[in-house]
C-alpha positions in Angstrom: 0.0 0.0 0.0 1.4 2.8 -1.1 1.3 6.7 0.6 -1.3 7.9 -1.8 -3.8 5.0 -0.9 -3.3 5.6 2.7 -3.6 9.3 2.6 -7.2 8.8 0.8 -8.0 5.7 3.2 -7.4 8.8 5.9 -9.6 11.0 4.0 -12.5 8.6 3.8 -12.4 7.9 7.2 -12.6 11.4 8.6 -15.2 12.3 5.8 -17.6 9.3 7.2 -16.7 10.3 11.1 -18.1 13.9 10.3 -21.0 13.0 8.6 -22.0 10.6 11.5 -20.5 12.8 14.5 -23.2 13.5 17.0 -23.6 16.8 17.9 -22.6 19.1 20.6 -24.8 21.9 22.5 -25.4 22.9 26.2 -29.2 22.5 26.9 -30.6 26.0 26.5 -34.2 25.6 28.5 -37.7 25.0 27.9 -40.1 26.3 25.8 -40.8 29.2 27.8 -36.8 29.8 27.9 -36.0 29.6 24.3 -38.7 31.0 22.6 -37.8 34.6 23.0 -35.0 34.3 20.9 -36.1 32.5 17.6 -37.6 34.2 14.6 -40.9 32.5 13.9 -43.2 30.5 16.2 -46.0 28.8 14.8 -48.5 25.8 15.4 -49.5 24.0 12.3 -49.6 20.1 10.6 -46.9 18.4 8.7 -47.8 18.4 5.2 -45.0 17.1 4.0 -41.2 15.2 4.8 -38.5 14.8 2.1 -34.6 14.3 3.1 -34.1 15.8 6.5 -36.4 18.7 5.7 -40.2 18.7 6.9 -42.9 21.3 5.3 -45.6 22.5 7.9 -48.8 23.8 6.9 -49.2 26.9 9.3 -52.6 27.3 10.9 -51.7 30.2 13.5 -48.5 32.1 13.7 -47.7 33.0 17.4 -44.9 35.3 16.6 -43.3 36.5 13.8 -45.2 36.8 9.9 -44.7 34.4 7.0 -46.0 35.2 4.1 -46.8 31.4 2.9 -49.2 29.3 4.0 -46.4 26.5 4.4 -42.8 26.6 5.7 -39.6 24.1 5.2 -38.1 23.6 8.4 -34.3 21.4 7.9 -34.1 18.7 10.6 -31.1 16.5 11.8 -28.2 15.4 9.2 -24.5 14.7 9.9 -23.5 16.3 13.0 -26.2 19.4 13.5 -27.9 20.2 16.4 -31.8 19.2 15.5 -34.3 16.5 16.2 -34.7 13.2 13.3 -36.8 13.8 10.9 -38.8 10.6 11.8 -40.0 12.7 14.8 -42.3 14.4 12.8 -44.5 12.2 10.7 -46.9 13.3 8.4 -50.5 14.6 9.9 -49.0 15.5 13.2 -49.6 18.7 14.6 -46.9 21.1 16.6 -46.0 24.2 17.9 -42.7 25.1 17.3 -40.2 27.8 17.9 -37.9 28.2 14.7 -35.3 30.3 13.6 -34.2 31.5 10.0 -31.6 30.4 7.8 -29.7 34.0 6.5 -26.8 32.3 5.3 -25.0 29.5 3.4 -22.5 27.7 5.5 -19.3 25.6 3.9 -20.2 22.2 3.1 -23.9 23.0 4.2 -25.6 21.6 0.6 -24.1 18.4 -1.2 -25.4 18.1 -4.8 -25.2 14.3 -5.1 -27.4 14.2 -1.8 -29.7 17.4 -2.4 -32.5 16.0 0.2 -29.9 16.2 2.3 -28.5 19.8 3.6 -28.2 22.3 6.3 -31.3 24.0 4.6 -32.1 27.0 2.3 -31.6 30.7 3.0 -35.1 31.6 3.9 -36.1 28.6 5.2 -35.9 27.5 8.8 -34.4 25.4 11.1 -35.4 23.9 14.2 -32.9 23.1 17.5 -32.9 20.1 19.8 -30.7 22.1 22.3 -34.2 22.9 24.1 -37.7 22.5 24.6 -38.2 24.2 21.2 -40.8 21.6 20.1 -44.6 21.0 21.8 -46.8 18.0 20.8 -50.2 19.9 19.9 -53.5 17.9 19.9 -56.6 20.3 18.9 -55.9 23.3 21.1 -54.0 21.6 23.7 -50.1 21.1 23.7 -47.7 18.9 25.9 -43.7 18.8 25.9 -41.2 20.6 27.5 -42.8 23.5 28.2 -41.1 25.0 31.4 -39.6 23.9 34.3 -39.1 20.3 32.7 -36.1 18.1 33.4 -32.9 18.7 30.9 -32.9 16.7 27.7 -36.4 15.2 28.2 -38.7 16.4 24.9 -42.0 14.9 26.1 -41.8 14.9 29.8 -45.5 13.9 31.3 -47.3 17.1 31.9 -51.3 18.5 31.7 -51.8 19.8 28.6 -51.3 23.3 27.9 -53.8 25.4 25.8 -52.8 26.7 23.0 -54.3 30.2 23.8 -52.5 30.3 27.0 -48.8 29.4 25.1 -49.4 32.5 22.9 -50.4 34.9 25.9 -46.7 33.9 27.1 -45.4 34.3 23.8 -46.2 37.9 23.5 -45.5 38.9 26.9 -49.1 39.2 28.0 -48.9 36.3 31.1 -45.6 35.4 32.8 -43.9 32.6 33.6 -45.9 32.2 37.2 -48.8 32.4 35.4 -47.7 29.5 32.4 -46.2 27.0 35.4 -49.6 27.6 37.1 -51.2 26.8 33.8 -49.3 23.6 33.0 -50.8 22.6 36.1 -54.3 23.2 35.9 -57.3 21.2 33.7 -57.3 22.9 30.3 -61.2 22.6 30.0 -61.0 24.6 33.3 -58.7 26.7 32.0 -60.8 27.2 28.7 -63.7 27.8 30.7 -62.1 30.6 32.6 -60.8 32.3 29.0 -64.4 32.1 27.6 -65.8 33.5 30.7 -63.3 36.1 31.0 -64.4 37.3 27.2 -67.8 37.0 27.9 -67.2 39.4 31.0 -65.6 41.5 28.7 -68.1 41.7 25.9 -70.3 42.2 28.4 -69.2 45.0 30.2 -68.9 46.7 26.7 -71.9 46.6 25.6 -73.2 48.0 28.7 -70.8 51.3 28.2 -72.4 51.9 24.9 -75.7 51.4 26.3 -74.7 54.3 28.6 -73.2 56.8 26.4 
């Protein structure tokens, strides 16, 4: 064997280490901890899986404004930082907090493999460093949603309405108020959001009665 055919041996071997290396990240929180710093948050369906990408048909957008009715979100491939791809089968529903893709990185796209990338300028990207993933089901969502042990996606918990994730999302309840939440029957907790609107409706009707 001669220098040239160990030197490419070498090459080989380093080439199928990378794309097989597990990745490397400190967990960054739950939900509620991680959320403030992505770009898009949205609860939706998968419409769609090809490669390590998934497409997810958006049926409220928590924070942030995409013009599409679908988004491509890149998943796990050689050594990044994101949930498999098998996590996320068609039909199941989600919320998810996401962040963009604003630039190409070296060795991020390989054309013989083109289902098969870091993802797209423009398109998105989703982390397994934290809770940035909740199971929906209707209007209710479970996961790690705060307070939850480290590296546990689906820790048991009450369901979570949805509603109440997106009052924490824009700032309107806290996280006392989101902890108390995960604790608490949704259908009470639905009950108490449809009275409070009913109150409110209420009590403006009345004004214009008085004016």
């Amino acid at each position: 064997m001669n220098w040239r055919t160990t030197l490419v041996g070498l090459i080989l071997v380093l080439a199928s280490a990378g794309a097989f290396a597990e990745c490397e990240c400190l967990w960054e929180g739950s939900f509620s901890e991680v959320h403030p710093g992505t770009d898009l948050i949205i609860s939706g369906t998968i419409a769609s899986t090809k490669g390590n990408s998934i497409d997810i048909s958006i049926e409220r957008s928590l924070r942030g404004n995409d013009p599409m009715p679908e988004v491509r979100v890149w998943l796990k491939a050689g050594s990044y930082c994101r949930p498999e791809p098998d996590l996320f089968p068609v039909g199941s529903q989600w919320v998810m907090a996401l962040y963009e893709i604003t630039e190409e990185i070296a060795g991020g796209f390989d054309p013989t493999t083109p289902n098969i990338s870091y993802g797209r300028i423009g398109d998105y990207r989703l982390s397994s460093c934290g809770g940035y993933w909740l199971s929906r089901s209707g209007n209710v969502v479970t996961g790690n949603l705060i307070n939850a042990p480290r590296w546990v996606h689906d820790p048991k918990m009450t369901p979570v309405l949805v509603d109440v994730v997106a009052q924490h999302v824009t700032g309107a309840i806290g996280d006392e108020s989101l902890l108390q939440a995960s604790q608490e029957d949704p259908a009470l907790r639905e009950l108490i959001l449809d009275t409070r609107a009913f109150l409110r409706g209420n009590t403006s009707m009345e004004l214009e009665d008085t004016e």
